[in-house]
N, C-alpha and C positions, 0 to 999 in steps of 0.2 A: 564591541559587539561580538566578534570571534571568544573571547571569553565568555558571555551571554551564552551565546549558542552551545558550546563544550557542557557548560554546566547544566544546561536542562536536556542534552541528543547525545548520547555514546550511539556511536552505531555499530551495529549489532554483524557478528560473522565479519569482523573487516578484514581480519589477519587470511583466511581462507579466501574474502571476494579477491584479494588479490593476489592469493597464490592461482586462483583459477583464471585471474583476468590477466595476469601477467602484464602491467602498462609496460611502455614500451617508447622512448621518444622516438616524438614523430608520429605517433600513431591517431586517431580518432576516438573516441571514446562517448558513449552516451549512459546519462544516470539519469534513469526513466522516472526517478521520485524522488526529488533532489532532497528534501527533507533540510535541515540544519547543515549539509554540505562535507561533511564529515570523511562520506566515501569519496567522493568526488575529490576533495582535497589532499587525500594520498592519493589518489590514480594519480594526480600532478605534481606532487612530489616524486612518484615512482617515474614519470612519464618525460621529466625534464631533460632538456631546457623548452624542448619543440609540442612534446604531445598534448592534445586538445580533447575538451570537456564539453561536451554537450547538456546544460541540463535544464530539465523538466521540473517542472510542480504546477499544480493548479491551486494552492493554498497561495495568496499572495503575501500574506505575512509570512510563511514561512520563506517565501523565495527572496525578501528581502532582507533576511537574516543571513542568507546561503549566500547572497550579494557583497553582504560586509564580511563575510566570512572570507570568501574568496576575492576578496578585490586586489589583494597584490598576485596575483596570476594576471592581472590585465586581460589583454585578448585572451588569451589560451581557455578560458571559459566563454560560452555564451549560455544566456540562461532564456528560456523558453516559459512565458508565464500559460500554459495549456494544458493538459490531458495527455499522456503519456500515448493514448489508443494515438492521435495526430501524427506519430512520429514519423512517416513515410513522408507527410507534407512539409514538415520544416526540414527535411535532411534535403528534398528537392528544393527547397527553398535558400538554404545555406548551401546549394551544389556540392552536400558530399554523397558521394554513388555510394560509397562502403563502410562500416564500421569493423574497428578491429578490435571493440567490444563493446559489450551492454548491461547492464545492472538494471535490476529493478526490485527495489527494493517496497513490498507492498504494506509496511507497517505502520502506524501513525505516531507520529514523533511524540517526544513529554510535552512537547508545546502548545502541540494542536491538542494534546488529551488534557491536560492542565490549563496554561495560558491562554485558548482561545475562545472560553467564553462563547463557545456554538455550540455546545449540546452534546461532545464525542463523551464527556462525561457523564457519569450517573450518581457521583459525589456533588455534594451543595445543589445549588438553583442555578442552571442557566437555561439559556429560551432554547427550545427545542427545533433546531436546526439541522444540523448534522451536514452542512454541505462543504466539501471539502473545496468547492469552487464559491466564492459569494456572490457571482453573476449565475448561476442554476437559479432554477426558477421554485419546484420544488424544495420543500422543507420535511422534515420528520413534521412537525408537528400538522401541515399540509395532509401527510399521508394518515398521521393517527387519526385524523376529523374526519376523514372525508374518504377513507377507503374502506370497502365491505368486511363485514366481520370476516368472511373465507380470504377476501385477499392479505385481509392481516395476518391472519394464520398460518396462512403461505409463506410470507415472507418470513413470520418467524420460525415458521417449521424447514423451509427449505436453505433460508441463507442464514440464518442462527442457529438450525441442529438444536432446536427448543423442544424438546418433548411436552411442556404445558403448554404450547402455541397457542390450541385451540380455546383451552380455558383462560388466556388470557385475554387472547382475541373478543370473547365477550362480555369480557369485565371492562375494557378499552372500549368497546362500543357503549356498553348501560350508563357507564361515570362519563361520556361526553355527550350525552343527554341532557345531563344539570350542567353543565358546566365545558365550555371549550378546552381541551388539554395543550397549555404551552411552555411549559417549563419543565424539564427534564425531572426534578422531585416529585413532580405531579403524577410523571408516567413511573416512576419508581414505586409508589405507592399502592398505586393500581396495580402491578406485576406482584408487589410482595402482600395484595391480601388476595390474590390470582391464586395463588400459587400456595398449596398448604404445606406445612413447615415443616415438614416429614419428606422432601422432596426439593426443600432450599439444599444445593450443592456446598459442596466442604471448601473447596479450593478457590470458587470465585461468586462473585456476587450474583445473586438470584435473576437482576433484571441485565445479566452480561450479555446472554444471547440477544435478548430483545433488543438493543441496542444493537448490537452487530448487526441482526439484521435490517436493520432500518437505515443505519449507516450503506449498508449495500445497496440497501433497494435505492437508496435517496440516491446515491452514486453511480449508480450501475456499474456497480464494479466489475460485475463478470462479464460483462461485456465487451468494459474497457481491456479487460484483463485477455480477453481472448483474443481480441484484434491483433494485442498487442505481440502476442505471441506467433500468432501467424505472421504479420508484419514483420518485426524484429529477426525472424530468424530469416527473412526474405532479404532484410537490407545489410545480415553480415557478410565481410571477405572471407573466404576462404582460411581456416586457423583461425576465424575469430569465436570468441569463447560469448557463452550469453548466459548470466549469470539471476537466479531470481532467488530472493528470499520473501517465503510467504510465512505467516501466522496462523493461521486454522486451517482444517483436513479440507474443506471444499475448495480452496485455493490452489493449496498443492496437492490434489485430485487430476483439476486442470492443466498446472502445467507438468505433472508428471503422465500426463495423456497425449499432451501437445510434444512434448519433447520425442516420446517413444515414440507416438506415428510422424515425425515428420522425415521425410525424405531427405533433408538436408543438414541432419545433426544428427552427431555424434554423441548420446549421452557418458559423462564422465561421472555421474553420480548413481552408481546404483540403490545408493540408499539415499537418503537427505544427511546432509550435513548439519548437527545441531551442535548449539554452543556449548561447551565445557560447562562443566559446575563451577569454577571461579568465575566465567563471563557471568551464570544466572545468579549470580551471590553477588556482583560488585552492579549488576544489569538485571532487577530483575524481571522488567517486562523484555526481554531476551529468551525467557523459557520457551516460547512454543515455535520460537524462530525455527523454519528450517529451510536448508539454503540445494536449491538444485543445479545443476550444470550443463551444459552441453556445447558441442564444436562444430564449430560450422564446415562441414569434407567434403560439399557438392557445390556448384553455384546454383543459380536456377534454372540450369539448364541440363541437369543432373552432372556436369561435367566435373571431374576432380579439383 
């Protein structure tokens, strides 16, 4: 299965997460989006014999891939089948007061975008899903039936950065008049006779954004994402490093706002850190990767 997992997840900025996270035996560590296990797996190679892995997913197939991946670390992992935003609750739950670093890595692995058959694709036919947990109760396809023309144009206009939002928004409403929309070809269709052809983008597929943002909305990504942030920078030690790679501007918008006003971090990335042109030629969903940083120099009590 460790060969499975290599073969469908390189993960992405690993050489950099760990010049910036620097493991350390002995030390604590959290991978806020365990994915295929990859990052996680050098921190505990960097980290040995002692240091410890904290990790997160809310995909359950994917966390049990990350399971057989990492299963000769034994204890030194413990893996968390939740939502990344909970992470205050299990770190008091597993009584660790501090970390002495954090990852989070916000991308969706080949597996969940290929292998899982829930709708993150907009290649072939799968049912229109998009939950990146399968106990959420909501569905894309939930949201495309049954949400108002204006709230779908929202979502595509604010968490897809879709300039046709709104014309698509009522194309999605007229076509699930005749017919219920459940299968992601469905909603493809819809988007590309939406959308005129003088206005289909060069670089990635026409119905990319609408997908994102549905993906989000189903998620509440940014939501999770901001807790997470505020949280995260609350539960590091002093020197510890908090590490995020995000994929689209609205993400790293957030955490490049959260880093700079917080009171207890150190930003070490003035710019973002993007992968090299061999990472996006051997990785090429690696291109819009970009990786931020920051140091943890206060407790919370503003004290050094």
């Amino acid at each position: 299965m460790k060969g499975e997992a290599e073969k469908i997840h390189r993960s992405v900025l690993l050489d950099d997460v760990l010049d910036y996270l620097n493991p350390q035996d002995g030390k604590v560590y959290a991978d806020c989006n365990l994915g295929m296990g990859g990052h996680s797996e050098a921190i505990l190679e960097r980290s040995g014999p002692h240091g410890n892995v904290i990790g997160f997913d809310w995909d359950a197939d994917a966390l049990s891939l990350a399971r057989e991946r990492l299963a000769g670390f034994g204890e030194r992992v413990r893996f968390v089948h939740d939502n990344f935003a909970n992470l205050k609750l299990w770190l008091a739950e597993f009584e660790v007061s501090g970390l002495d670093g954090l990852l989070l890595d916000l991308g969706l692995s080949s597996f969940q975008l290929d292998k899982s058959d829930r709708g993150f694709s907009f290649q072939g036919s799968q049912p229109l899903d998009m939950r990146m947990d399968a106990r959420g109760k909501e569905t894309a396809a939930h949201l495309v039936n049954t949400a108002s023309q204006e709230e779908l144009a929202d979502i595509f206009y604010y968490y897809g950065e879709e300039k046709q939002a709104r014309r698509i928004a009522s194309y999605i409403v007229e076509g699930r008049k005749g017919k219920v929309i459940e299968r992601t070809d469905e909603l493809v269709g819809i988007v590309e006779r939406a959308v005129p052809r003088r206005f289909w983008p060069k670089k990635i597929h026409v119905a990319t954004k609408v997908f994102q943002g549905l993906r989000i909305a189903v998620n509440q990504e940014f939501e999770n994402l901001e807790k997470i942030l505020q949280d995260g920078a609350q539960m590091l030690n002093p020197g510890a490093v908090f590490c995020v790679i995000s994929f689209h501007s609205l993400e790293d918008r957030l955490v490049k706002r959260a880093f700079q006003q917080s009171d207890n971090l150190e930003v070490l990335t003035k710019k973002p850190v993007v992968p090299s042109s061999f990472e996006c030629t051997e990785n090429p969903r690696a291109r819009s990767a970009k990786l931020r940083a920051a140091r943890k120099v206060r407790d919370n009590r503003g004290e050094k």
